[in-house]
C-alpha positions in Angstrom: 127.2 100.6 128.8 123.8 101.4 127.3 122.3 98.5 125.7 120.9 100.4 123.0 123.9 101.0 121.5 126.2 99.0 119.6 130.0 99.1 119.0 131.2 98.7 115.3 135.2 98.2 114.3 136.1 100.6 111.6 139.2 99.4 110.2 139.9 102.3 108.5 139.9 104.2 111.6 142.6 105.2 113.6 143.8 105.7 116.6 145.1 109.3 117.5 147.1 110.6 120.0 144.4 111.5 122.2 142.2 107.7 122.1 142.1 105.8 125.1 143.3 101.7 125.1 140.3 100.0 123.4 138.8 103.3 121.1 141.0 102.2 118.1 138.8 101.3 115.5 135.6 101.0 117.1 132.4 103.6 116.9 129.2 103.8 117.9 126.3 103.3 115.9 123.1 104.3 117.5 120.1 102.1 116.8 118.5 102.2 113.9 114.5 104.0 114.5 111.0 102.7 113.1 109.2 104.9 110.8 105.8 106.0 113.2 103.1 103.9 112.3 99.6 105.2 111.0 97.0 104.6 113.9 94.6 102.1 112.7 91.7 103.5 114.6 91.5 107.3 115.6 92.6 108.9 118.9 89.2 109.0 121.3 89.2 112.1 122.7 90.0 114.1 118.8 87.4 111.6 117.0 84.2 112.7 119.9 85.2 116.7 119.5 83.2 116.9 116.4 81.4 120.0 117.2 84.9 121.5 118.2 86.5 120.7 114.6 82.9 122.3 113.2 83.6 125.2 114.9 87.1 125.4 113.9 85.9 125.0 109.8 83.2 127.8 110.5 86.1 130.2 111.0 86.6 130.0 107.5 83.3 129.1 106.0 79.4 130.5 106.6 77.1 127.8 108.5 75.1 126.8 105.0 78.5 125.8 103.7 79.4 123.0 106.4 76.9 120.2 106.2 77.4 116.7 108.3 80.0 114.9 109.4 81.5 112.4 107.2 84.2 110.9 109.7 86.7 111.1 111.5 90.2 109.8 109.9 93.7 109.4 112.3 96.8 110.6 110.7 99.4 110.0 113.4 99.5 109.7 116.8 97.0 112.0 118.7 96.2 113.6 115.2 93.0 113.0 113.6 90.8 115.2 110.6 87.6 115.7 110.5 85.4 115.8 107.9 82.1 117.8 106.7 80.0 117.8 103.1 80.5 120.9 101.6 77.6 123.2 100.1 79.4 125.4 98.0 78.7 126.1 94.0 81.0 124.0 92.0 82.7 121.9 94.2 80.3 118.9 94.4 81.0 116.1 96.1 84.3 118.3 98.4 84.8 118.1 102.1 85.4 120.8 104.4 88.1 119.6 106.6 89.6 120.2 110.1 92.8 118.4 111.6 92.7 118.5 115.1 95.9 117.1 117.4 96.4 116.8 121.2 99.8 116.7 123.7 100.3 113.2 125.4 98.2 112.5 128.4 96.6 116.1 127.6 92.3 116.0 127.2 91.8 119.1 124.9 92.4 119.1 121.3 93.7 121.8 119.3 93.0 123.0 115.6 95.9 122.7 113.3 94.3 123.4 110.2 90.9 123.4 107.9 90.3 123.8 104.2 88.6 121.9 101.8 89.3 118.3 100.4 88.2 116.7 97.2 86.2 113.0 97.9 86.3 109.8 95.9 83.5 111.6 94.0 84.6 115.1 93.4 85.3 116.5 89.9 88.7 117.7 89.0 91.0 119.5 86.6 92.7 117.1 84.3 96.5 116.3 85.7 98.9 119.5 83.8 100.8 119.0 81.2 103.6 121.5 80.1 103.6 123.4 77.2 106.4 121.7 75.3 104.0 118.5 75.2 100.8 119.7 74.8 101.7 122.2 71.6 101.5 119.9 68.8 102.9 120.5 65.3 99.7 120.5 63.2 98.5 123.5 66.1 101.2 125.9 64.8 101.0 125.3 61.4 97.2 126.6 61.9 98.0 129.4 63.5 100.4 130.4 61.1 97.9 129.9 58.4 95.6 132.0 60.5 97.7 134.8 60.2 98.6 134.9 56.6 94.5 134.6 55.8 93.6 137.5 57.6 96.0 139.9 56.3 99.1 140.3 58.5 101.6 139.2 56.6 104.1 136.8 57.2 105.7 135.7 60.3 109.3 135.9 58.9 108.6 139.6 57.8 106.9 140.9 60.8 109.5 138.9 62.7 112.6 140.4 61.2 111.0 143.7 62.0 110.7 143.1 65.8 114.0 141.8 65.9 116.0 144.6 64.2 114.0 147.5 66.5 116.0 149.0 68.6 119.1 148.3 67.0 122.2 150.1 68.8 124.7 152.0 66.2 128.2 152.0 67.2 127.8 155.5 68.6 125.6 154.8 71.1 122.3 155.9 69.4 119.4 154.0 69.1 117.8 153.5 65.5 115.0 152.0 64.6 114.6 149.6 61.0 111.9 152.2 60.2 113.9 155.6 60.2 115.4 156.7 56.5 118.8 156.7 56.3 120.5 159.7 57.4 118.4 160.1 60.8 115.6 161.8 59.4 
């Protein structure tokens, strides 16, 4: 028997017709597996192919975009990203990135992906809030002032309007709250 395994009793588990003497109540349970670790330090041959993972970001960027290296930061096993400062208008203090990965006991790397990363001092947009919770009561009541000032009436008229458009009758025509009376 494998050592790896272990054998449970189920008590609510029967035997059927078909089980052998011993396989009432018992099952296997296979061992229970480790989460993979984060490397501490990066992989050696993915952290020296610096020029490779430069390459691999000037596929998507021009040369005066991709300054220096920054570092090179592990992610897994045999997966490491690269990073470069980035010169592009309005995105101060972003890194250009390329993630690079390897097979086991293989020497060349491989480009899995490159983009652009904000740093620790990058600007960015303020986390989003939905609409519900950023609409507060004192900004409708201005806007509905707004609206009466500048001559448009009021909301419940113009509203009553739109909703009675388009009206159906009962024989199938469509009227609108505008017409006179007797379709003309």
């Amino acid at each position: 028997m494998d050592s790896d395994l272990e054998i449970v009793a189920h008590p609510d588990t029967t035997a059927g017709s078909d089980a052998g003497p011993g396989d009432a109540g018992t099952a296997v349970v296979p061992p229970k597996r480790r989460a993979p670790r984060k490397p501490s330090k990066p992989d050696s041959v993915l952290a020296a192919a610096v020029e490779f993972a430069r390459n691999g970001v000037l596929q998507v960027a021009e040369p005066g975009q991709v300054g220096d290296h920054v570092g090179a930061y592990p992610d897994a096993e045999r997966v490491v990203t690269h990073r470069f400062v980035a010169h592009l208008p309005g995105y101060g203090g972003w890194h250009w990135f390329a993630t690079l990965a390897r097979v086991p006991r293989g020497k060349e790397p491989t480009l899995s992906e490159v983009g652009l990363l904000p740093s620790e001092i990058s600007l960015l947009s303020p986390p989003w809030v939905p609409w519900a919770e950023r609409v507060r009561p004192e900004d409708s009541a201005t806007d509905d002032d707004a609206g009466v000032e500048s001559g448009e009436g009021s909301s419940t008229a113009t509203g009553s309007r739109h909703d009675s458009a388009g009206e159906e009758s009962a024989t199938g025509d469509t009227r609108s709250s505008d017409a006179a009376p007797g379709g003309e």
